[in-house]
N, C-alpha and C positions, 0 to 999 in steps of 0.2 A: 237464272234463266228459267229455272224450272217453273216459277210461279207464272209464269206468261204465255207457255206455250201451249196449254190447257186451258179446257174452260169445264165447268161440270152444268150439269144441268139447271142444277139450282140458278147460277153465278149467271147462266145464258137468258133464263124466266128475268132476271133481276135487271139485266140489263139490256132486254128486250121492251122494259114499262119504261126507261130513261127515257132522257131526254136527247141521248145519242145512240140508239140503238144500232148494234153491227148491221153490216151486209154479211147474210148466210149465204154461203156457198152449199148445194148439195154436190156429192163428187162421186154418187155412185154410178158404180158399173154392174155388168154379168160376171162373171166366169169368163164368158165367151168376149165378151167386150163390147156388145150392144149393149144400149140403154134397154132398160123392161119397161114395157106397159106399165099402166094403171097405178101407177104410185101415188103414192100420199107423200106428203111433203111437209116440213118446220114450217111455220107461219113464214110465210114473208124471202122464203128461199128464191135463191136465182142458180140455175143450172150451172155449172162448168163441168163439161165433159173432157173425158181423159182423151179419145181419140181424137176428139175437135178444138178443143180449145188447148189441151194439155199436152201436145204431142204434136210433131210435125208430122207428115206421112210417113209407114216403117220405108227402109232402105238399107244403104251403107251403115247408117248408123245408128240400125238396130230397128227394132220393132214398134219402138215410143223414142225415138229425139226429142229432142227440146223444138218448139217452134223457134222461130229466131224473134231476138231481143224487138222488132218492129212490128212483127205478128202478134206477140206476147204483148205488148203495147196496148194495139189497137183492141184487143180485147178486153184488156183491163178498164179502158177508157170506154169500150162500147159499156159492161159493167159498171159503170160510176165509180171505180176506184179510185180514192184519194188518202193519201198520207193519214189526215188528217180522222178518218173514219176507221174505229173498229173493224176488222175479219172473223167470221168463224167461217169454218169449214167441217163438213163433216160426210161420212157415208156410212155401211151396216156392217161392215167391219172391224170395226175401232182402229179403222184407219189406214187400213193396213193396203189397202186396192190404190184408192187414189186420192185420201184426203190427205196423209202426209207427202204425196206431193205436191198438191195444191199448195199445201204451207209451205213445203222447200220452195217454191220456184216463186211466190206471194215474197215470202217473207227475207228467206237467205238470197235469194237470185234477184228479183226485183227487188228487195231492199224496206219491202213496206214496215215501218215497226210494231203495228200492232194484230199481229194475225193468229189465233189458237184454234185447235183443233179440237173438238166436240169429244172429248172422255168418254169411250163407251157406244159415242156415234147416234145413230137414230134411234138404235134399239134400246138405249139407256134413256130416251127423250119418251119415248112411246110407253116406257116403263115406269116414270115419274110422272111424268106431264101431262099424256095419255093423248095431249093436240094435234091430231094432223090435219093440214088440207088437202084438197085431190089437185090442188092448181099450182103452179110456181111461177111468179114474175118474170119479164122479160128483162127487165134492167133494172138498176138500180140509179139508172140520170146517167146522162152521159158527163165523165170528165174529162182533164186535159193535164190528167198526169202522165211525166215522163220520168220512168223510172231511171235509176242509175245501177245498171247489171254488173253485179259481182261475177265477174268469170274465175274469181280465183274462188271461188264457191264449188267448181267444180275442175274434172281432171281431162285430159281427151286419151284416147287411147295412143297416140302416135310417142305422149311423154308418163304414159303409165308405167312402164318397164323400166325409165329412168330412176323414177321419183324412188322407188325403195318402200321401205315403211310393212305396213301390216296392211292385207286387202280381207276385207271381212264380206261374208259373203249372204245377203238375207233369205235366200231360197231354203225351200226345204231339205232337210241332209236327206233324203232319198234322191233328188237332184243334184246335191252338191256330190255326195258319192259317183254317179254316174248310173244309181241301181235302173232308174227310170227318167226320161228327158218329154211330156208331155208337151210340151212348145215348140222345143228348138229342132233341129236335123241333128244336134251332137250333144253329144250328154257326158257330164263330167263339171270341172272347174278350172280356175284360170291358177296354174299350179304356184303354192306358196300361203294360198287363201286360206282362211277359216270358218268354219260355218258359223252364222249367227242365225237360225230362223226368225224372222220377224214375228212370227206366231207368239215365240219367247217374251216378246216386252208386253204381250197382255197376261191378266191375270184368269180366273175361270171365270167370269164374268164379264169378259170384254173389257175391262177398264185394263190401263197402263200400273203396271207394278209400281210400288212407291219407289221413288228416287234413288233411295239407297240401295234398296234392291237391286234395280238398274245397274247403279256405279258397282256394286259388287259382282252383276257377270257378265257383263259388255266386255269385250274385249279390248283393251288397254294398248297403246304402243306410240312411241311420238307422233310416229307421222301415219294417218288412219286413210285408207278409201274404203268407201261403201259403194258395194254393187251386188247385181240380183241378174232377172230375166234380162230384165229391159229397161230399169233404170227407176223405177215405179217402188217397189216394195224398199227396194236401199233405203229410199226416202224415211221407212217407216223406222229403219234403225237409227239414222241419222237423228231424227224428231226423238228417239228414246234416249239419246246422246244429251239432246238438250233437258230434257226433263230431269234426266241425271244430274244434271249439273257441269256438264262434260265437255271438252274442246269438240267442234262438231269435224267428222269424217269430211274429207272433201267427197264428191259425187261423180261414178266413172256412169255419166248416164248410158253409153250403146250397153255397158255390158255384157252376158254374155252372149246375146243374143246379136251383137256388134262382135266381140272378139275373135266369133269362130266360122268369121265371114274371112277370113283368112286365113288360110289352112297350114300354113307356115308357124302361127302361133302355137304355143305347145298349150294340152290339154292334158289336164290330173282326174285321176279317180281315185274312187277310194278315201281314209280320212287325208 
């Protein structure tokens, strides 16, 4: 799996002159979770935004839900998405905001098979390639695919506390500790969990640590879930899973930013 769920800049140049070149997704965000101004863009990029396209509105169930499988649909198809056609995706984080979501919910959730995530992101593009435009397309043609949603892709909280297993956690250990909660009203973790920062599966360069690397410190256990804030960065451990070579976490998307909309749930600090 590892060979596919990447793509490097060269491989993205190479098969951007084909004769079937991908649809680029750009997936960044702020900090804050508006789009910025004045950006420069990959040739040929089409927007998918986290809070628009990638998220329902926050709520009950958390701060980014999943749109529902008909929402998710219809934008794929306003995008021109088809089986049939290449994906990348990418943003200036190596992925870590919202392009390995993109991919989870492209690729694991809707089911597409051919979708990889830009190694490294824009700023590995901008460093090789040096190409940007100031414009991004609106679509890529409208199609009339209808995905087939893996819901066992992911967990819901009402059978999280059943399932058992390992819950690995992608936020930062100053968050998972409890020392600091910049997001949430509660700070701390969903007790039993483990930290994984997603920071971790890049190297000092933005790129994703080789494979082996990976499989040597990803945390291990039959049965895995990945969760974070709000469902968004898990994705980026879950994508380090696969590069690994590794059975993928299922996806507890409210997390904890869903868990502790219920104050009856118990809450860890500390490791």
């Amino acid at each position: 799996m590892n060979a596919s769920v990447l793509v490097t800049v060269e491989e993205l140049q190479r098969s951007l002159a084909g004769d079937q070149p991908p649809l680029i997704f750009d997936c960044r965000v702020s900090r804050g979770g508006e789009r910025m101004p004045a950006r420069r863009y990959l040739p040929g990029s089409l927007v998918l935004d986290l809070e628009r396209d990638l998220s329902a509105p926050p709520g009950e169930g958390g701060r980014h839900p999943l749109p529902s499988p008909d929402t998710f649909t219809a934008t794929l198809q306003a995008m021109g998405v088809t089986p049939e056609r290449p994906i990348v995706v990418y943003d200036d984080s190596g992925g870590q905001l919202a392009a390995a979501r993109a991919w989870w919910m492209i690729a694991r959730w809707a089911g597409h098979p051919a979708v990889r995530v830009l190694d490294g992101g824009i700023n590995a593009w901008a460093l090789a390639a040096g190409e940007l435009v100031e414009t991004h397309v609106e679509s890529g043609g409208r199609s009339q695919w209808r995905p087939a949603f893996d819901d066992q892709a992911l967990i819901s909280v009402g059978v999280l506390s059943e399932r058992g297993g390992q819950l690995v956690d992608a936020r930062a250990l100053s968050r998972f500790r409890g020392v600091e909660e910049p997001l949430d009203p509660v700070a701390g973790h969903i007790p039993g969990a483990t930290c994984r920062p997603c920071s971790d599966n890049l190297d000092g360069n933005g790129h994703f640590k080789s494979p082996r690397r990976l499989a040597e410190e990803l945390p291990r256990a039959e049965t895995l879930t990945a969760y974070c804030g709000s469902g968004v960065t898990a994705c980026h451990n879950i994508l380090a899973y696969a590069v690994a070579g590794l059975p993928l976490p299922r996806l507890y998307v409210g997390s904890w930013s869903e868990w502790i909309r219920d104050p009856a749930r118990p809450v860890a600090t500390g490791d």
